[in-house]
PyMOL Python script that loads the backbone (N, CA, C, O; Angstrom):
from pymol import cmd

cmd.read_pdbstr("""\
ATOM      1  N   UNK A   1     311.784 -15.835 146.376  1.00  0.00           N
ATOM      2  CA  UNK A   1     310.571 -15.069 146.591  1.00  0.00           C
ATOM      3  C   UNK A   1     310.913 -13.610 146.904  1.00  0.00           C
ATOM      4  O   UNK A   1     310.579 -12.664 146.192  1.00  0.00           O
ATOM      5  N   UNK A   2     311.701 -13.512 148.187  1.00  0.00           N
ATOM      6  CA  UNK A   2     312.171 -11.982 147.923  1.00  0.00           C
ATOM      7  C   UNK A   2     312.561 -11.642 147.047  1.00  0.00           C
ATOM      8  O   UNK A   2     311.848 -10.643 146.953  1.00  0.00           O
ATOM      9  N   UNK A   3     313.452 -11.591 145.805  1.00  0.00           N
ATOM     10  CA  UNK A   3     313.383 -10.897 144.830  1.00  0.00           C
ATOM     11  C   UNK A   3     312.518 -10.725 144.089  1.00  0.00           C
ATOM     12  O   UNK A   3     312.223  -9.592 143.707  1.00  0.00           O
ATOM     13  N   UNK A   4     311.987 -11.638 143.757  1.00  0.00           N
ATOM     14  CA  UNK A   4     310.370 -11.385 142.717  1.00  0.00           C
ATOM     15  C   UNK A   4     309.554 -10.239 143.134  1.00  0.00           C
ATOM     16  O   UNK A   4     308.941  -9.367 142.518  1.00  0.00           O
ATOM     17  N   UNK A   5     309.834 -10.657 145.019  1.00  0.00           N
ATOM     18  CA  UNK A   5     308.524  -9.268 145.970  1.00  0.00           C
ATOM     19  C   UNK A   5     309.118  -7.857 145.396  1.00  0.00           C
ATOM     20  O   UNK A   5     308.383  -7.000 144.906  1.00  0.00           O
ATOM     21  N   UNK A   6     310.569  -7.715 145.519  1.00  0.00           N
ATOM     22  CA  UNK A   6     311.522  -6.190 145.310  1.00  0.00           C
ATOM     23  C   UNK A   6     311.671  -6.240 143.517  1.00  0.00           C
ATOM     24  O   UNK A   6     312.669  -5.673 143.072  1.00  0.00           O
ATOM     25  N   UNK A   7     310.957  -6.728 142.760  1.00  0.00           N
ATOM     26  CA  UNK A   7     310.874  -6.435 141.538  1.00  0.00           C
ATOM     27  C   UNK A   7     311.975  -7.196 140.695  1.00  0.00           C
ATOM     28  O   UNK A   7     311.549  -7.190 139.540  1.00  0.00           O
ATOM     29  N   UNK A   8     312.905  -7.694 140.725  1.00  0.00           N
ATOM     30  CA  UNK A   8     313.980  -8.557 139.952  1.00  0.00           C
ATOM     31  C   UNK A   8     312.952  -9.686 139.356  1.00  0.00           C
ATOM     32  O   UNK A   8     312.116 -10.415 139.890  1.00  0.00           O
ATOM     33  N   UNK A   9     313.351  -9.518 138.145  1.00  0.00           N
ATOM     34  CA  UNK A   9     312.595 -10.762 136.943  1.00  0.00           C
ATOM     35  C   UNK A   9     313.403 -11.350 136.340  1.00  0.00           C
ATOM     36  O   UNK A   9     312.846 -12.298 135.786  1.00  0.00           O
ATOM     37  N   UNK A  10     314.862 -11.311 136.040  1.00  0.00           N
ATOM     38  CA  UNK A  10     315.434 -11.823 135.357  1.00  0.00           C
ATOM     39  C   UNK A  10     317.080 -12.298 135.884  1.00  0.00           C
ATOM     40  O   UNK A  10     317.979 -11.530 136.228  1.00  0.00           O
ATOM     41  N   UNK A  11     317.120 -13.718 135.821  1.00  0.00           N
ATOM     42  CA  UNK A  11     317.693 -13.996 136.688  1.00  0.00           C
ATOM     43  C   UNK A  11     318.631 -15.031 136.177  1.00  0.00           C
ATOM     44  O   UNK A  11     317.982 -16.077 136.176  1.00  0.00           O
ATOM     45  N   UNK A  12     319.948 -15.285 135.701  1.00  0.00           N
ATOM     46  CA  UNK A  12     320.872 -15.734 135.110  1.00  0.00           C
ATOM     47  C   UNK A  12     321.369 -17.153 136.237  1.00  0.00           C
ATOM     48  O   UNK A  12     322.135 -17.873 135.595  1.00  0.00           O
ATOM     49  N   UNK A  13     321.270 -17.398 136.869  1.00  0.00           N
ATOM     50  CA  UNK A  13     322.119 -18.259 138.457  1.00  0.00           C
ATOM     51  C   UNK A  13     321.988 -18.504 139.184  1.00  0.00           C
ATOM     52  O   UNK A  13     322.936 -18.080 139.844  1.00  0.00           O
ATOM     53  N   UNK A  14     321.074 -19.257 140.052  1.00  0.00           N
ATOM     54  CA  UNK A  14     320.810 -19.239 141.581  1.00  0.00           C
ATOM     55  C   UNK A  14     322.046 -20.499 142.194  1.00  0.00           C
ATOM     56  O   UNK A  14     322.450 -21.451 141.526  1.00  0.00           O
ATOM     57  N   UNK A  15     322.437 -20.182 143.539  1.00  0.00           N
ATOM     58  CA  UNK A  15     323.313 -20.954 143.562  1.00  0.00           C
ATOM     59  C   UNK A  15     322.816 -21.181 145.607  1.00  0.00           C
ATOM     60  O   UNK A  15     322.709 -20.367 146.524  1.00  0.00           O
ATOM     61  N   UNK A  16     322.637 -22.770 145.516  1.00  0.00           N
ATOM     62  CA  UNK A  16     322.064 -23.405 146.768  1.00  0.00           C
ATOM     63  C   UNK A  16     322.962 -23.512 147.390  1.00  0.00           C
ATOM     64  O   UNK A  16     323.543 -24.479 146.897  1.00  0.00           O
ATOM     65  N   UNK A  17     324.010 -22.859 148.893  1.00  0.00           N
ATOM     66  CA  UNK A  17     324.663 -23.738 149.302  1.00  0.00           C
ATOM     67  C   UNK A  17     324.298 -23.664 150.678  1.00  0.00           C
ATOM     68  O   UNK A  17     323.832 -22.781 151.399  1.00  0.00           O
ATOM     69  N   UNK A  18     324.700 -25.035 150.852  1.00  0.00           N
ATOM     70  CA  UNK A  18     324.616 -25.901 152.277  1.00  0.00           C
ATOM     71  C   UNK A  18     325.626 -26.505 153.225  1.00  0.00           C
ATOM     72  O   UNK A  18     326.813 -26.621 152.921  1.00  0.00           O
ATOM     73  N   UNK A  19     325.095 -26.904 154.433  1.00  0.00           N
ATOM     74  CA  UNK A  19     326.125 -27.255 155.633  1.00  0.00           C
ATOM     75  C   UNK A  19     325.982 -28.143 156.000  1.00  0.00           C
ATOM     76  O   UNK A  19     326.825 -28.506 156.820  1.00  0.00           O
ATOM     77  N   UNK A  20     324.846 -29.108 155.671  1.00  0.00           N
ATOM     78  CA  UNK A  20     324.323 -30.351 156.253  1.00  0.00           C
ATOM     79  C   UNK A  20     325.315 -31.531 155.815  1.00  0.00           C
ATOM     80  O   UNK A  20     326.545 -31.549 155.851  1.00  0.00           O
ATOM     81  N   UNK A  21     324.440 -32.477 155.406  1.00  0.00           N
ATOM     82  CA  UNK A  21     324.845 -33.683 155.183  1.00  0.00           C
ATOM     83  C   UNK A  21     324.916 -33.814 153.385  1.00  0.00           C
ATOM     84  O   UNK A  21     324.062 -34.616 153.007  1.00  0.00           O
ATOM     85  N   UNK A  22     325.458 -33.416 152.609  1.00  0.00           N
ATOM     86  CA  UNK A  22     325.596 -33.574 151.634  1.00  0.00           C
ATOM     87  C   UNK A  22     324.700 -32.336 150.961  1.00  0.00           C
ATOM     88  O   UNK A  22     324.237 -31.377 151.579  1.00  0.00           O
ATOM     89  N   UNK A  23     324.579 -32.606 149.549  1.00  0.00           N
ATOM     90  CA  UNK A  23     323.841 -31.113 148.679  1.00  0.00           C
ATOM     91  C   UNK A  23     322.424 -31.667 148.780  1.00  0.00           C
ATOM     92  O   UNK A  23     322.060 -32.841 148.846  1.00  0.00           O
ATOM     93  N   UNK A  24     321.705 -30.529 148.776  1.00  0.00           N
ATOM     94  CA  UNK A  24     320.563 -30.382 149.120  1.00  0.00           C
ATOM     95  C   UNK A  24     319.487 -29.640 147.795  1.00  0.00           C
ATOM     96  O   UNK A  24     319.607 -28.483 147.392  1.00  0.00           O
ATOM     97  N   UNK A  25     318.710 -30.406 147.417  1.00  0.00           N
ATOM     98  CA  UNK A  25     318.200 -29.739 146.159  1.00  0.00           C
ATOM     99  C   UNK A  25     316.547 -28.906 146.275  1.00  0.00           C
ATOM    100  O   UNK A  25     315.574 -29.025 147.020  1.00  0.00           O
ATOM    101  N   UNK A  26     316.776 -28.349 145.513  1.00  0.00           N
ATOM    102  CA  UNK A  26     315.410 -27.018 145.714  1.00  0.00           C
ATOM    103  C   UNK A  26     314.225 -28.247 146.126  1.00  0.00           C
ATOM    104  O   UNK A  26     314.411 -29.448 145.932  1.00  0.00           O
ATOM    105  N   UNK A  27     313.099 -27.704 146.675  1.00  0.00           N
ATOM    106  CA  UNK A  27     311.713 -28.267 146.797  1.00  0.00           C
ATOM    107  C   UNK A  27     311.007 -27.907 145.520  1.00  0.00           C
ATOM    108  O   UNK A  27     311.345 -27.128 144.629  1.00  0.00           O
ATOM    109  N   UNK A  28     309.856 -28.728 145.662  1.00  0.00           N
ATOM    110  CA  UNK A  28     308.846 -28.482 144.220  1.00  0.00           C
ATOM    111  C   UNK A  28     308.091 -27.657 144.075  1.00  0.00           C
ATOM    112  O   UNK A  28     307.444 -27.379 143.065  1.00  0.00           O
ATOM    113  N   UNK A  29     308.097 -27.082 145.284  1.00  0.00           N
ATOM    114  CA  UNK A  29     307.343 -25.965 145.132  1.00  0.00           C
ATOM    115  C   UNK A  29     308.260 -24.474 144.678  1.00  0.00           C
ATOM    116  O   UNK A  29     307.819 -23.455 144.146  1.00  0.00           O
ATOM    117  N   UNK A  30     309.488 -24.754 145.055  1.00  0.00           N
ATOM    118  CA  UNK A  30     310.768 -23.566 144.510  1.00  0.00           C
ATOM    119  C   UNK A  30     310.869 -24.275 143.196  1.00  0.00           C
ATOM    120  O   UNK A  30     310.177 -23.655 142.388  1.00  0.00           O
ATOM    121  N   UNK A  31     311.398 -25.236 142.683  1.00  0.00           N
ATOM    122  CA  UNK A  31     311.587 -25.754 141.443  1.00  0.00           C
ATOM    123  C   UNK A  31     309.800 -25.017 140.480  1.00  0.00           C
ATOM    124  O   UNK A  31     309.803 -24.557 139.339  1.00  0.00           O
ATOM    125  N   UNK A  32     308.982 -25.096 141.069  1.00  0.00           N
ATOM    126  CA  UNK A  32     307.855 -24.500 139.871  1.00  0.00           C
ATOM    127  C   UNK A  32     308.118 -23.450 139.156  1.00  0.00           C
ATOM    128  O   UNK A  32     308.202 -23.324 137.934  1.00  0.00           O
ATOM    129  N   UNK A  33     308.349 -22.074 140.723  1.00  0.00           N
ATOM    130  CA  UNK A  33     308.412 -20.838 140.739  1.00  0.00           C
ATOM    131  C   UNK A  33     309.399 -20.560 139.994  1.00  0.00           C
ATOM    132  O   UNK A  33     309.301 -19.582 139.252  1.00  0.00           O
ATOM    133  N   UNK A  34     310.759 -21.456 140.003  1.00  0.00           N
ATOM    134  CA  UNK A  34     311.906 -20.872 139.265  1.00  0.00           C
ATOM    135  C   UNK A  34     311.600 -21.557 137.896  1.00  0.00           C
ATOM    136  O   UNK A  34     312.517 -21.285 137.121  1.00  0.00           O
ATOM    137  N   UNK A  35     310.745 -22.268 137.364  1.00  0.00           N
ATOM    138  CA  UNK A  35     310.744 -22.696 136.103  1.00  0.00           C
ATOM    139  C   UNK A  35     309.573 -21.420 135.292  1.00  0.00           C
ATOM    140  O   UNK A  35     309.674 -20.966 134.152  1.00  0.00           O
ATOM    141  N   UNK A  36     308.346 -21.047 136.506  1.00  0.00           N
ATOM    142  CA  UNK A  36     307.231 -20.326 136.053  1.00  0.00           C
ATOM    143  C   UNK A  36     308.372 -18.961 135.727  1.00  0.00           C
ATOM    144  O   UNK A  36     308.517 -18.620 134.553  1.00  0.00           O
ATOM    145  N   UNK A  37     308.958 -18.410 136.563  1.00  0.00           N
ATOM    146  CA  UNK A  37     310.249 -17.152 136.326  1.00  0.00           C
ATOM    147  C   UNK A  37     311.465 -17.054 135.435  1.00  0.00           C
ATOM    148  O   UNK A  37     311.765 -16.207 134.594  1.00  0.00           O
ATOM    149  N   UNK A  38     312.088 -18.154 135.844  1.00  0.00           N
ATOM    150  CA  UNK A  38     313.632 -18.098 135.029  1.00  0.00           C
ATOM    151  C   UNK A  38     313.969 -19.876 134.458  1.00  0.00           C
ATOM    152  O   UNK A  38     314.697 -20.760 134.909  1.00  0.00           O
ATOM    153  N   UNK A  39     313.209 -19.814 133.495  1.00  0.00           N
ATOM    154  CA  UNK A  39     312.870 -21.533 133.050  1.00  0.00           C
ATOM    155  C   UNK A  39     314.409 -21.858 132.139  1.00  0.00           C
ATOM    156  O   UNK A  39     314.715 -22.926 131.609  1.00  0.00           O
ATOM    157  N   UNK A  40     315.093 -20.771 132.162  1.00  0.00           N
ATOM    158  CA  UNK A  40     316.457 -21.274 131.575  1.00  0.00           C
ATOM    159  C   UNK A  40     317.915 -20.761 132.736  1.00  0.00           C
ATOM    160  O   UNK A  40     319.034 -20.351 132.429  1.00  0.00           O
ATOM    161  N   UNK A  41     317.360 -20.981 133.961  1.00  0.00           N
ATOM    162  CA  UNK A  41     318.595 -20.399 134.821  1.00  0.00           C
ATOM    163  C   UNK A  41     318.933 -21.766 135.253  1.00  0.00           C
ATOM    164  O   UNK A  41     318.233 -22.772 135.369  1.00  0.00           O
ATOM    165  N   UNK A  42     320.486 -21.495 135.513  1.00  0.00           N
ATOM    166  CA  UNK A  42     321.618 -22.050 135.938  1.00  0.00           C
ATOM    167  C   UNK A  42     321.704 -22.381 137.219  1.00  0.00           C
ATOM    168  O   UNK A  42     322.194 -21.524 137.953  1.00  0.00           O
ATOM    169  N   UNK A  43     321.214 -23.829 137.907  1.00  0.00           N
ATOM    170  CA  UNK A  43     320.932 -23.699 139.246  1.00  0.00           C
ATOM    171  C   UNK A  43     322.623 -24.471 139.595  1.00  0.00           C
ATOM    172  O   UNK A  43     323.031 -25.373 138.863  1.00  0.00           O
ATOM    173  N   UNK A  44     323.433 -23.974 140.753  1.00  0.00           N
ATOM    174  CA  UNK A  44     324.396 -24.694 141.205  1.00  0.00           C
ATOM    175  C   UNK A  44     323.949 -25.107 142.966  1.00  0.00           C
ATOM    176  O   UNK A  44     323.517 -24.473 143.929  1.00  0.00           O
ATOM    177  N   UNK A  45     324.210 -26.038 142.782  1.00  0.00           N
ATOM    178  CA  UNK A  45     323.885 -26.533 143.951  1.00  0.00           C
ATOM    179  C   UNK A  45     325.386 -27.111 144.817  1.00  0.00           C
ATOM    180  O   UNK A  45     326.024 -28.031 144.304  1.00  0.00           O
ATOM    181  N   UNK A  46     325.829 -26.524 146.065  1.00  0.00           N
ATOM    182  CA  UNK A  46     327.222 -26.536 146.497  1.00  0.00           C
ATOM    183  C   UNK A  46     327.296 -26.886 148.004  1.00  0.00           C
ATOM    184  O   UNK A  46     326.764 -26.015 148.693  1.00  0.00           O
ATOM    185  N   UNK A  47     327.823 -27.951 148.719  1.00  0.00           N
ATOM    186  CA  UNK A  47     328.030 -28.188 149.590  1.00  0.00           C
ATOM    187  C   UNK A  47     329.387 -27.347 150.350  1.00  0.00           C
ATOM    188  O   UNK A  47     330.462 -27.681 149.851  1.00  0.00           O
ATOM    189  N   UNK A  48     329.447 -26.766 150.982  1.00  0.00           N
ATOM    190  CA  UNK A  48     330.057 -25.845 151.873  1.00  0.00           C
ATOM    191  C   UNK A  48     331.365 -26.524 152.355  1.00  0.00           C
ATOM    192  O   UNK A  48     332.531 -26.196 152.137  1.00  0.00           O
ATOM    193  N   UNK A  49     330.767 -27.751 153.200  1.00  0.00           N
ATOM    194  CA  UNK A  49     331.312 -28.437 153.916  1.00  0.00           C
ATOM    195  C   UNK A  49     332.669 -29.112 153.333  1.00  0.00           C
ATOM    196  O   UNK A  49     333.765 -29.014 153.884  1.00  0.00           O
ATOM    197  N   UNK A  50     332.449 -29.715 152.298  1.00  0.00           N
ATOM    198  CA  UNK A  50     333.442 -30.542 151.541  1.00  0.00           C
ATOM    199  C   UNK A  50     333.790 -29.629 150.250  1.00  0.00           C
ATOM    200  O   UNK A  50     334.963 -29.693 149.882  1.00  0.00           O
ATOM    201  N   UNK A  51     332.891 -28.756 149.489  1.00  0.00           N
ATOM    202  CA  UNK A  51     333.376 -27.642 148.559  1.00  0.00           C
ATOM    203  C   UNK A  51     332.828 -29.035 147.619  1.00  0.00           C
ATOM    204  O   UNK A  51     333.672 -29.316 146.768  1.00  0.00           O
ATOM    205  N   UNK A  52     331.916 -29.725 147.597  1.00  0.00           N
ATOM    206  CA  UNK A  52     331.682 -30.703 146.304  1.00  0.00           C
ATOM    207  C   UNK A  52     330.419 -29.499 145.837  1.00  0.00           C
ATOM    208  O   UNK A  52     329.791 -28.846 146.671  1.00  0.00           O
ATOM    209  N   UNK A  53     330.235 -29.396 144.417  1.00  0.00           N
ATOM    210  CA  UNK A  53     328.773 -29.080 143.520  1.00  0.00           C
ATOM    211  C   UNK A  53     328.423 -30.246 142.562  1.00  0.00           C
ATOM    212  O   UNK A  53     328.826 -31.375 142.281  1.00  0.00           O
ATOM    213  N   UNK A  54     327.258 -29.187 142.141  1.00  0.00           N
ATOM    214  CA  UNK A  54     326.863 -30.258 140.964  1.00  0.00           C
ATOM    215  C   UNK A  54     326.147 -28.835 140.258  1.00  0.00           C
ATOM    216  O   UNK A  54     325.862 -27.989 141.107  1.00  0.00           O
ATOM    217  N   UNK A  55     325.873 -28.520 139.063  1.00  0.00           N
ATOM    218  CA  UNK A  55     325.509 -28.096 138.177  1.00  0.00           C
ATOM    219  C   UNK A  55     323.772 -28.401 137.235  1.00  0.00           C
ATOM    220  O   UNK A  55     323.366 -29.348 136.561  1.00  0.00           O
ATOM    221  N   UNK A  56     323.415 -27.643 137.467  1.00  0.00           N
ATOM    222  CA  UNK A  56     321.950 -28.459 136.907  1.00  0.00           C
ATOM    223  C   UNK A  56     321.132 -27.316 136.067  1.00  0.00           C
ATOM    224  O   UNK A  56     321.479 -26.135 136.078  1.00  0.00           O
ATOM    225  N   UNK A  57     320.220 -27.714 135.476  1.00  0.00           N
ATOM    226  CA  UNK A  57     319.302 -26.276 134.139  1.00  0.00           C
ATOM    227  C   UNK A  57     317.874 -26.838 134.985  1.00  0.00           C
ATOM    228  O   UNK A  57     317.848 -27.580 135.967  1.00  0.00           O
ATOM    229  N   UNK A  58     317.144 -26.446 134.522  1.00  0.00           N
ATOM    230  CA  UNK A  58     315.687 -26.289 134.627  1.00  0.00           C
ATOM    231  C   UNK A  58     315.196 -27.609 134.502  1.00  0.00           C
ATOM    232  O   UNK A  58     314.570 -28.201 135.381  1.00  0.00           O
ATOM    233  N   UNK A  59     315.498 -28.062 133.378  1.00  0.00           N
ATOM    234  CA  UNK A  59     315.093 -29.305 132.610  1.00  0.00           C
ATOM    235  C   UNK A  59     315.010 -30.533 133.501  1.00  0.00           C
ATOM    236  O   UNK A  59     314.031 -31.277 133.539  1.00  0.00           O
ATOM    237  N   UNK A  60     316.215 -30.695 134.274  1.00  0.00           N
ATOM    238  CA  UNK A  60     317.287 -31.758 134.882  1.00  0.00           C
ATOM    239  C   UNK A  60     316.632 -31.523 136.224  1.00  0.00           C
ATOM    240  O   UNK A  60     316.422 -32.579 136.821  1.00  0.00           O
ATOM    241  N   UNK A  61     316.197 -30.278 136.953  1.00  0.00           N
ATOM    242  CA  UNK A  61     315.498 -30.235 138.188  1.00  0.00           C
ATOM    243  C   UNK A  61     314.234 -30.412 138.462  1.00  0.00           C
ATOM    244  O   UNK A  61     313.749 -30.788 139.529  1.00  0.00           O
ATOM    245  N   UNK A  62     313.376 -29.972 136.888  1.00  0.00           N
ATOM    246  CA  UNK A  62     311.906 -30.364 136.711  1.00  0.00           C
ATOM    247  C   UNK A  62     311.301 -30.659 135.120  1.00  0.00           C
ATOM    248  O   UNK A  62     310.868 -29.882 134.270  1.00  0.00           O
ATOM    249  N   UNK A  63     311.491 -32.243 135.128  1.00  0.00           N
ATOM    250  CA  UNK A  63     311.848 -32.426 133.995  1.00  0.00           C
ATOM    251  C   UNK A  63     310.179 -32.603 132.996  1.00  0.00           C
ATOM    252  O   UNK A  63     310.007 -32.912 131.817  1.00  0.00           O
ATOM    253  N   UNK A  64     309.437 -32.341 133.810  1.00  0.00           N
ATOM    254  CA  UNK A  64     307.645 -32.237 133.333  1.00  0.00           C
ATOM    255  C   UNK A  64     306.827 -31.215 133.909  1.00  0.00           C
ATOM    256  O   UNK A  64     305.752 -31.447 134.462  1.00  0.00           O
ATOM    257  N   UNK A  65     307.495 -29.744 133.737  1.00  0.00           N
ATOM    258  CA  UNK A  65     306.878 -28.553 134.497  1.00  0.00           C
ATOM    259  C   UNK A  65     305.639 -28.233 133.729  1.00  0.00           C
ATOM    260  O   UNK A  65     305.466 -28.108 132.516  1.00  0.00           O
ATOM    261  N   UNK A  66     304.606 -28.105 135.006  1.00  0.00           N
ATOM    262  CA  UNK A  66     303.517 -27.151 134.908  1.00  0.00           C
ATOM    263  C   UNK A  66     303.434 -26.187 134.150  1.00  0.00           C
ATOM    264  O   UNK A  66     304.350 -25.467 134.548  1.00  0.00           O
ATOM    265  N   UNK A  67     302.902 -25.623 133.231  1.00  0.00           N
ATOM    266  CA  UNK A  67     303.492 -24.216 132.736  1.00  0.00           C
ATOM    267  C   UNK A  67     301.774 -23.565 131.793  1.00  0.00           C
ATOM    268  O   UNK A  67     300.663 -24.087 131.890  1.00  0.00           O
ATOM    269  N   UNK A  68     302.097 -22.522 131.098  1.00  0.00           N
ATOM    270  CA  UNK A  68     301.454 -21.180 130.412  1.00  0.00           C
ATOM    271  C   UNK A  68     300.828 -22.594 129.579  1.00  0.00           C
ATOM    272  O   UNK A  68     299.729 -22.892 130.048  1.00  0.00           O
ATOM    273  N   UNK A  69     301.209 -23.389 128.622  1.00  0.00           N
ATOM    274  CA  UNK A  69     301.203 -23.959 127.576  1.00  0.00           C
ATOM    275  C   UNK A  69     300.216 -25.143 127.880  1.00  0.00           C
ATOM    276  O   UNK A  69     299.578 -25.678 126.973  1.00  0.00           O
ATOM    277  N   UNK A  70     300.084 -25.651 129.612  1.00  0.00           N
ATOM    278  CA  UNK A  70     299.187 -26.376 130.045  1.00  0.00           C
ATOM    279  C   UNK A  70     297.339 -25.841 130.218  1.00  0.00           C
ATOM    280  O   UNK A  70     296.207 -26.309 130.093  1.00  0.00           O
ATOM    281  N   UNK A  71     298.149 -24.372 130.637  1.00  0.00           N
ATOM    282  CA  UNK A  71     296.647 -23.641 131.127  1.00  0.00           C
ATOM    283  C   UNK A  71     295.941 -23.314 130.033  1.00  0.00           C
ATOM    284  O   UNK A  71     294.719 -23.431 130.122  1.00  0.00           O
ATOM    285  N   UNK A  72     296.530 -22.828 128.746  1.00  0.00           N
ATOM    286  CA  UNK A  72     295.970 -23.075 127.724  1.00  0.00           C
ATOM    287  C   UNK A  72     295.234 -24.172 127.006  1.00  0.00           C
ATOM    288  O   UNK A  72     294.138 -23.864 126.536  1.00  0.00           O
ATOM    289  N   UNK A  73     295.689 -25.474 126.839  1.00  0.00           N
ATOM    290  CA  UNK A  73     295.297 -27.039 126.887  1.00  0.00           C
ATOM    291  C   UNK A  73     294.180 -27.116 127.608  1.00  0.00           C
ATOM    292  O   UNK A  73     293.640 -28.222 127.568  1.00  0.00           O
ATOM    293  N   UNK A  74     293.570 -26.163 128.363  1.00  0.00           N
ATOM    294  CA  UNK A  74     293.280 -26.905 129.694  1.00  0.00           C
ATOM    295  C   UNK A  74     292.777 -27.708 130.639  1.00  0.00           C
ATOM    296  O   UNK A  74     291.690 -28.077 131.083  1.00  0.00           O
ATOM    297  N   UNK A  75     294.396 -27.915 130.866  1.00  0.00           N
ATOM    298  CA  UNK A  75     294.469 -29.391 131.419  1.00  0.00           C
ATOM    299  C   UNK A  75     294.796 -29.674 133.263  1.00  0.00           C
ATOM    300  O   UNK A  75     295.423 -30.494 133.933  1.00  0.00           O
ATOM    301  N   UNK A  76     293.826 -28.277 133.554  1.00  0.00           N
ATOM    302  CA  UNK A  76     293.318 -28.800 135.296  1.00  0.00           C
ATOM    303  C   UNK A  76     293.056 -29.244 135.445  1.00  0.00           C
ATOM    304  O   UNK A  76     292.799 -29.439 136.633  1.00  0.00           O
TER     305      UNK A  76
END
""", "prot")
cmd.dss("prot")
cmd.show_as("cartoon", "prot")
cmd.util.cbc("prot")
cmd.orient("prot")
């Protein structure tokens, strides 16, 4: 969200890392925003703790997104 607020639109990578108990994956409400913004970025998701990731696209994090193509349909 802060970047979107300071103007950045285009966005190649976001990369999640964490300290908890294993990797931790975006919410659905971040998974929308980054599909409504950057529907082909590279999400890595990385545990700190142990140095384990996992690698994931858009697709694989929200695999039936909301989108432009619905509101057109429309299918509210």
């Amino acid at each position: 969200m802060k970047a979107l607020s300071e103007g950045s639109h285009q966005f190649k990578r976001l990369v999640i890392a964490t300290e908890g108990e294993g990797i931790i994956y975006p919410c659905g409400a971040c998974r929308q925003l980054l599909h409504d913004y950057a529907p082909d970025i590279e999400v890595i998701l990385y545990h700190s703790i142990d140095g384990s990731s996992k690698t994931m696209n858009m697709k694989e994090l929200l695999p039936y997104p909301f989108g432009e193509e619905d509101l057109r349909r429309g299918r509210l």
